[in-house]
C-alpha positions in Angstrom: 7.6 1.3 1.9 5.3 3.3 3.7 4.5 7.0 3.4 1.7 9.0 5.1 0.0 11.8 3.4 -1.4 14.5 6.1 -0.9 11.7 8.4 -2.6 9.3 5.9 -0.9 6.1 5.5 -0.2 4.5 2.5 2.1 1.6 0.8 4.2 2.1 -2.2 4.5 -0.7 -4.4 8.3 -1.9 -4.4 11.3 -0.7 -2.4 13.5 2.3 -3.9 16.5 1.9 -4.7 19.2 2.3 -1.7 22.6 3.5 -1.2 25.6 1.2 -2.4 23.1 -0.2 -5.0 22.8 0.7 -8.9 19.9 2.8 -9.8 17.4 0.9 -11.7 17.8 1.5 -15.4 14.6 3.4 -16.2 12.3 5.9 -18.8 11.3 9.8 -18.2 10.2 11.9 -20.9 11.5 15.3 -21.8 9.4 18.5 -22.4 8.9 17.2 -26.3 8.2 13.7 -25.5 11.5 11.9 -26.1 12.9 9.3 -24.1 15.9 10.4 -21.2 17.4 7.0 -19.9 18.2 7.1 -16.4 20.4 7.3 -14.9 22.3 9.2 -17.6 25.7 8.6 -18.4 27.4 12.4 -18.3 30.2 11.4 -15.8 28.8 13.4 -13.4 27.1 13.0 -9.9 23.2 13.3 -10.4 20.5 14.8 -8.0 17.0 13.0 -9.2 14.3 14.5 -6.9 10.6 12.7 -7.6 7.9 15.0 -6.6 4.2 13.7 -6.8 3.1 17.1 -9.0 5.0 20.3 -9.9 1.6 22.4 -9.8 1.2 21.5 -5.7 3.3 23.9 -3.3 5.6 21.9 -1.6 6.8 20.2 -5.1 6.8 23.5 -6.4 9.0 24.6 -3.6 11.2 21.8 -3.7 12.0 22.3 -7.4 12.7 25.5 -6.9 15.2 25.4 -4.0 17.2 22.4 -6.5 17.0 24.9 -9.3 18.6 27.8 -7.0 21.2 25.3 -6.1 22.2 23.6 -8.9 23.9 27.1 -9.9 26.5 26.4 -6.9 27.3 23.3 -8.3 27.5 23.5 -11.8 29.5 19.7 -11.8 26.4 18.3 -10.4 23.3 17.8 -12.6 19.6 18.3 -11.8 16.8 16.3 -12.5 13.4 16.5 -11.0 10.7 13.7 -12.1 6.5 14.4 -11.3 3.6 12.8 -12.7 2.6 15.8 -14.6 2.2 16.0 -17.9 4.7 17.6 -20.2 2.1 20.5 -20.8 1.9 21.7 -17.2 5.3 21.6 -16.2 6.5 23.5 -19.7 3.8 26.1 -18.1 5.0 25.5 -14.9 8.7 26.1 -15.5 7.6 29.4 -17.9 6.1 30.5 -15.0 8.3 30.1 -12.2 11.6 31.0 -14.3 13.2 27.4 -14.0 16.1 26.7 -15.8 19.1 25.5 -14.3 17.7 21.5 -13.9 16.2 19.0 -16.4 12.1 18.5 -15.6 10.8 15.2 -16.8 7.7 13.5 -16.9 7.1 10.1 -15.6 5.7 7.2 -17.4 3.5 6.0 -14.6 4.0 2.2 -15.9 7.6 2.3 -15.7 9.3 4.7 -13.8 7.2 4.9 -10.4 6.8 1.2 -10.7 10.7 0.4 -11.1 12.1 3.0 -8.8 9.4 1.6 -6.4 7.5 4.9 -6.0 4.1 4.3 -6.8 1.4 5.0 -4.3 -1.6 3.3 -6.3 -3.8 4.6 -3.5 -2.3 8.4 -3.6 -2.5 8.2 -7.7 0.9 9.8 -7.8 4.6 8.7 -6.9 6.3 8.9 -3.2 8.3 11.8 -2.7 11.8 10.9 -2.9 15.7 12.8 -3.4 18.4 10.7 -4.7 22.3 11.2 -5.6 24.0 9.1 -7.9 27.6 8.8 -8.3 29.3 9.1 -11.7 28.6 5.3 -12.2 24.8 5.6 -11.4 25.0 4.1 -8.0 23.3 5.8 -5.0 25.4 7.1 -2.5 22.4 9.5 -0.8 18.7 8.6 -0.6 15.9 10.0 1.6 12.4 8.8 1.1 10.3 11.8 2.6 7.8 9.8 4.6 5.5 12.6 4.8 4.4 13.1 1.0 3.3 17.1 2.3 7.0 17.4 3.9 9.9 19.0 1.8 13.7 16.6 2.2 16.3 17.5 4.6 17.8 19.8 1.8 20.9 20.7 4.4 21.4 17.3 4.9 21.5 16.8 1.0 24.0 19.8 -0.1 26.3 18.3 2.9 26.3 15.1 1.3 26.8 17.3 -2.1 29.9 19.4 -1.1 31.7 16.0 -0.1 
């Protein structure tokens, strides 16, 4: 896939995983270094938004804004994935108040690589926003083709509310 960074294009390695098709069974790490499987099974819809790294503004921004929404849809869980390491987004989050989503870290070897978001030139994953149905299929993607961009979050809570 490609993406552009201020206007900078680069190749991901792999295709992401697109609507109608299962998400890829896959490994995050929590905020004490255990293992969360994704895509969980809670019988509930999932928004997975991958961010490059919490610490730069527009990730920042972006997990904010899904951490403001996720309290009008308390059926819906949360999950945003970055590269960081579990140290800076604990800081992060104790920072920024963030408490209403699940932050994981990414084990660059598995995750970018089989969600297909690695940018190997970049050093960091594509930015990317997901929802998975209550059976782990996608039923929303947008790959944000502009890694400096934020998604089309109105776009996202319409698909949401449906």
């Amino acid at each position: 896939m490609k993406v552009t960074r201020h206007g900078s294009e680069m190749d991901t390695v792999g295709e992401a995983p697109k609507v109608g098709e299962v998400f890829p069974t896959v490994n995050a790490y929590d905020e004490n270094d255990q293992v969360v499987t994704l895509p969980k099974s809670t019988g509930k819809k999932l928004v997975l938004s991958v961010v490059p790294s919490i610490t730069t503004s527009v990730c920042s921004i972006e997990t904010k804004r899904f951490n403001m929404e996720a309290d009008n849809f308390k059926d819906i869980e949360f999950i945003t994935v970055s590269d960081d390491s579990k140290e800076d987004q604990k800081n992060w989050c104790a920072a920024e108040g963030v408490n209403n989503l699940q932050l994981l870290h990414a084990d660059k070897g598995n995750f970018a690589k089989v969600t297909g978001l690695d940018v190997p030139e970049f050093g960091h994953m594509a930015r990317m926003v997901f929802i998975l149905d209550e059976t782990g299929h996608v039923i929303y993607e947008e790959l944000v083709t502009e890694i400096s961009n934020e998604p089309d979050y109105a776009k996202l809570l319409e698909e949401l509310k449906k």
